[in-house]
C-alpha positions as CSV (number, residue, x, y, z in Angstrom):
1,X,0.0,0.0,0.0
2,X,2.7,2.2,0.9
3,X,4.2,1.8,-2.7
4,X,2.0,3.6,-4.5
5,X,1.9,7.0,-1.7
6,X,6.3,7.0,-2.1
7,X,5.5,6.6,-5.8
8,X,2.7,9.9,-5.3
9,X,5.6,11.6,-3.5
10,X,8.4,11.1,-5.7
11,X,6.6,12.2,-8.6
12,X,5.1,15.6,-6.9
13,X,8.8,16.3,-5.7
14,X,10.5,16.1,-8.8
15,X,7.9,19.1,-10.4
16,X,8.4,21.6,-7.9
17,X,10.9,24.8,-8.4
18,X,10.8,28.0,-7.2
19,X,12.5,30.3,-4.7
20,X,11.3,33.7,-3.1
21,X,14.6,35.7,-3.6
22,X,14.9,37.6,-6.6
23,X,15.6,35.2,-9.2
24,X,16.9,37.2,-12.2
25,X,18.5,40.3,-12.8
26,X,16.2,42.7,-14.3
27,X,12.5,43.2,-13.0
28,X,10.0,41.9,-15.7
29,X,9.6,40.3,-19.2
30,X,8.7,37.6,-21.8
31,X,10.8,35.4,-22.8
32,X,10.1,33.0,-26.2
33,X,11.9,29.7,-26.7
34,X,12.2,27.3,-29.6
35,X,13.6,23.9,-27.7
36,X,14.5,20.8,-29.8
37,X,15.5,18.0,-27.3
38,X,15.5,15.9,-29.7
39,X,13.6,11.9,-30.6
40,X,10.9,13.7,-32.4
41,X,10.2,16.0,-29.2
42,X,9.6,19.8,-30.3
43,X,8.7,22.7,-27.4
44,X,8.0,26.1,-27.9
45,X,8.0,27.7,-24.5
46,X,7.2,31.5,-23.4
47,X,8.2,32.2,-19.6
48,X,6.6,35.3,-18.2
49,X,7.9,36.8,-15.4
50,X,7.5,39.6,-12.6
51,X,9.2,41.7,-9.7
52,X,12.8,39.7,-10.6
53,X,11.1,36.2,-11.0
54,X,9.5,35.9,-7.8
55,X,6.2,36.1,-9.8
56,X,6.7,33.8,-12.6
57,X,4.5,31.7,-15.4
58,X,5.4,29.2,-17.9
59,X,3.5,28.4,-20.7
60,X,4.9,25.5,-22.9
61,X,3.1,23.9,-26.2
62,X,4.8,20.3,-26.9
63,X,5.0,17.9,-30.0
64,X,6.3,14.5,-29.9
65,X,6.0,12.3,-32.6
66,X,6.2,9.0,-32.1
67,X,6.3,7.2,-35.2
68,X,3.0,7.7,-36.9
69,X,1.3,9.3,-34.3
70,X,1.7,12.9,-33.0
71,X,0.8,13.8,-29.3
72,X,0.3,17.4,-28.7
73,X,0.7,18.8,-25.1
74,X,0.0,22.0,-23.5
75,X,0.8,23.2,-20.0
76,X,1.2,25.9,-17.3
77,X,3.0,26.5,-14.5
78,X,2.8,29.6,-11.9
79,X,5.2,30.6,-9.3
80,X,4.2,33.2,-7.1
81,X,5.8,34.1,-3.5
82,X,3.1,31.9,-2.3
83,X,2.2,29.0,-4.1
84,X,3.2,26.9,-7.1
85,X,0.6,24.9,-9.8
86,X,1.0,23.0,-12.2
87,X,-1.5,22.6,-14.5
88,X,-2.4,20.4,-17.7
89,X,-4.4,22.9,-20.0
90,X,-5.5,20.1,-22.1
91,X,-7.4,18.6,-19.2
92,X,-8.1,22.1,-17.3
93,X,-7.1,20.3,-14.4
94,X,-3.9,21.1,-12.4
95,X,-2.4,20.6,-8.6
96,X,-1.7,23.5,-6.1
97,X,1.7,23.1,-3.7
98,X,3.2,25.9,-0.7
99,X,6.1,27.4,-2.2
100,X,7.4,26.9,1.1
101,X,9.4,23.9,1.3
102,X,8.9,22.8,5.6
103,X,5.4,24.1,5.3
104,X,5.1,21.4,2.7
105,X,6.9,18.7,4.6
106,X,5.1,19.5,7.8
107,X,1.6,19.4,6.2
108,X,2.6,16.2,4.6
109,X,3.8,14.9,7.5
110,X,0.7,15.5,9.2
111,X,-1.1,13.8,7.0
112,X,0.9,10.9,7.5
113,X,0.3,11.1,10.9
114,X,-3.5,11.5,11.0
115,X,-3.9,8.4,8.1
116,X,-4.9,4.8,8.5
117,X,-1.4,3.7,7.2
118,X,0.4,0.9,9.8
119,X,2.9,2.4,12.5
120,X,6.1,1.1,10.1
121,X,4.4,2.2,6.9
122,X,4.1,5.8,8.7
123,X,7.6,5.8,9.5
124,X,8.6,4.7,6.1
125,X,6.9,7.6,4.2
126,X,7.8,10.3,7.0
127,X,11.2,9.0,6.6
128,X,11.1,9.4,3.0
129,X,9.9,13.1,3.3
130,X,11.7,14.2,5.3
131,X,14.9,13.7,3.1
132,X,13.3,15.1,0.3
133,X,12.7,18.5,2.1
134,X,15.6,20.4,-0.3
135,X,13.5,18.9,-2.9
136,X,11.0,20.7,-2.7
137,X,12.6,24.2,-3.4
138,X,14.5,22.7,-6.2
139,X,15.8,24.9,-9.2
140,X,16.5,23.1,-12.5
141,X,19.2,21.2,-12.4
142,X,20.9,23.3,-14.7
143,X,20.6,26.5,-13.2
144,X,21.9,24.8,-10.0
145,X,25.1,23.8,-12.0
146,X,25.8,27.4,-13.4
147,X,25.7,29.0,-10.1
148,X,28.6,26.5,-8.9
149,X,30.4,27.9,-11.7
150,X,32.4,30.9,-13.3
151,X,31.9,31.7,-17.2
152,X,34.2,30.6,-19.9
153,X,33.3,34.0,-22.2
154,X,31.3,36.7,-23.0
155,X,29.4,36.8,-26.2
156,X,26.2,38.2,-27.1
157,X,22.9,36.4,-28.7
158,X,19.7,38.1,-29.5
159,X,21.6,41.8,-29.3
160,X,22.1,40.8,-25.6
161,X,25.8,40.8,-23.7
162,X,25.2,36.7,-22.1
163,X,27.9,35.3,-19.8
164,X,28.6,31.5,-21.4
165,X,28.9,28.7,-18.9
166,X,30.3,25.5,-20.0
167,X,28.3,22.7,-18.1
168,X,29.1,19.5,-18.1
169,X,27.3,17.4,-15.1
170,X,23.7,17.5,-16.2
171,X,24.7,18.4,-19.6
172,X,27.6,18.4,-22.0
173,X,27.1,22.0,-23.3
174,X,27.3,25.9,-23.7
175,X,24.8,28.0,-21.8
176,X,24.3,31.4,-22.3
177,X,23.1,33.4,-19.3
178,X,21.6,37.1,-19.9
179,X,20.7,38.8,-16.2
180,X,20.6,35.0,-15.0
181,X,18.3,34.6,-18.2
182,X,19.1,31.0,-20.1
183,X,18.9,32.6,-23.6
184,X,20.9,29.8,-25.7
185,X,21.8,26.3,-24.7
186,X,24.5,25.1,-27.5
187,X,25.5,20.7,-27.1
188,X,29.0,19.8,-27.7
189,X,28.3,18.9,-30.9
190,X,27.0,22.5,-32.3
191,X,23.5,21.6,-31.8
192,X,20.9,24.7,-30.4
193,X,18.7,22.6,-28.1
194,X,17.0,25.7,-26.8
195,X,17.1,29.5,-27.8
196,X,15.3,32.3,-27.1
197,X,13.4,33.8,-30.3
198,X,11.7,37.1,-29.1
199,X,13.0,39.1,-25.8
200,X,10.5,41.6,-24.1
201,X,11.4,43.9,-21.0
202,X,8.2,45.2,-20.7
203,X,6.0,45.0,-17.6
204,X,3.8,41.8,-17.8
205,X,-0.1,41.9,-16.9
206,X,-1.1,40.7,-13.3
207,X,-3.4,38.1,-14.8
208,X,-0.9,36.1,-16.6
209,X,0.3,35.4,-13.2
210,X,-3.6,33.8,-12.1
211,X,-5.2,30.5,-13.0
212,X,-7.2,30.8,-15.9
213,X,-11.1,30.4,-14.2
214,X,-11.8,27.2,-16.8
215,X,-9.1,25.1,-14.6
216,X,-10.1,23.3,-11.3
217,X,-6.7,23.1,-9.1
218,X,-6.3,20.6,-6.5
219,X,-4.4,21.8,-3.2
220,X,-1.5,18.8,-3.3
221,X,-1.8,18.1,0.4
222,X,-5.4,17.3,0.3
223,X,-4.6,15.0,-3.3
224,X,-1.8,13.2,-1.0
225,X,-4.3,13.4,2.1
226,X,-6.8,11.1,-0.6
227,X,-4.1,8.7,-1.6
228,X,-3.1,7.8,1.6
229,X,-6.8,7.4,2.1
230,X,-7.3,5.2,-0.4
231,X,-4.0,2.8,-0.2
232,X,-4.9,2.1,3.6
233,X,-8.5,1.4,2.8
């Protein structure tokens, strides 16, 4: 039973970012991507973002062909100082999580506590939890890398002065950084996997920063409060 809630857990984990210090260096703007990851999986992706990224959204369109067949995906994530969702736009359904990392692990716990789990399966997931506190106010990967780092070169993209980072732990390539900005990521064998098309600086509406009123959110603790629920039952 208590497979399926660390399964819950893991996957809820590995989807959360966000941090409440200023995040880049200038105070608003639109960013538009092209990404091409590559086996037949195509992105176009437009970050929005307010008061130096502590209000952010995401808005990313996906194609993945997969031999004859074509999936089409489109999502949203917001950041706010608050909260995080995540939200399928397809389905108009999405999940709601504290952008506050113990506040999340002590709710959770809580829940853990209150359930019908066994004594050792409560212990188990607690356990597992707590280690995954930092988790929960993960940055990408990436962006984690860079800031261990010191840039290779200057060199400018899209008419904009970028600091270029050579990374080489989650990825084997060139990153160019603009005001903490990813605008290019280059591989080591020349190919663009992501770069930014169209660069805004202007100030960004307060409702691109709101769940649209056709999606139903789910608060997370109360979705992990109904697992539980429903592996002890």
């Amino acid at each position: 039973m208590a497979v399926v809630a660390l399964a819950v857990v893991a996957a809820l984990i590995s989807g959360c970012s966000g941090s409440k210090p200023a995040r880049y260096g200038i105070k608003s703007g639109t960013i538009k991507y092209e990404i091409n990851p590559g086996q037949g999986l195509t992105l176009e992706q437009t970050l929005y973002f307010d008061d130096f990224g502590r209000e952010e959204a995401v808005v990313t369109n996906s194609m993945n062909v997969m031999g004859t067949d074509t999936v089409y995906r489109h999502t949203l994530s917001i950041t706010t100082p608050q909260y995080i969702y995540s939200i399928d736009m397809d389905s108009k359904s999405g999940v709601r999580l504290y952008n506050d990392p113990s506040k999340m692990v002590k709710k959770m716990l809580e829940v853990i506590e209150n359930s019908d789990l066994s004594d050792e399966q409560k212990q188990q997931l607690s356990t597992i939890v707590k280690q995954q506190e930092e988790n929960f106010n993960t940055e990408m990967p990436l962006i984690k890398e860079i800031k261990e780092l010191e840039p290779v070169r200057t060199d400018t993209f899209m008419g904009k002065e970028c600091e270029v980072y050579k990374v080489n732990r989650t990825l084997n390539a060139e990153v160019y950084m603009w005001n903490r900005i990813p605008l290019k990521i280059v591989d080591a064998t020349g190919n663009v996997l992501q770069k930014a098309v169209e660069i805004d600086t202007e100030p960004v509406k307060a409702e691109v920063f709101e769940v649209p009123e056709e999606v139903e959110v789910q608060d997370y603790i109360e979705r992990f409060a109904e697992s539980l629920k429903r592996q002890s039952g």
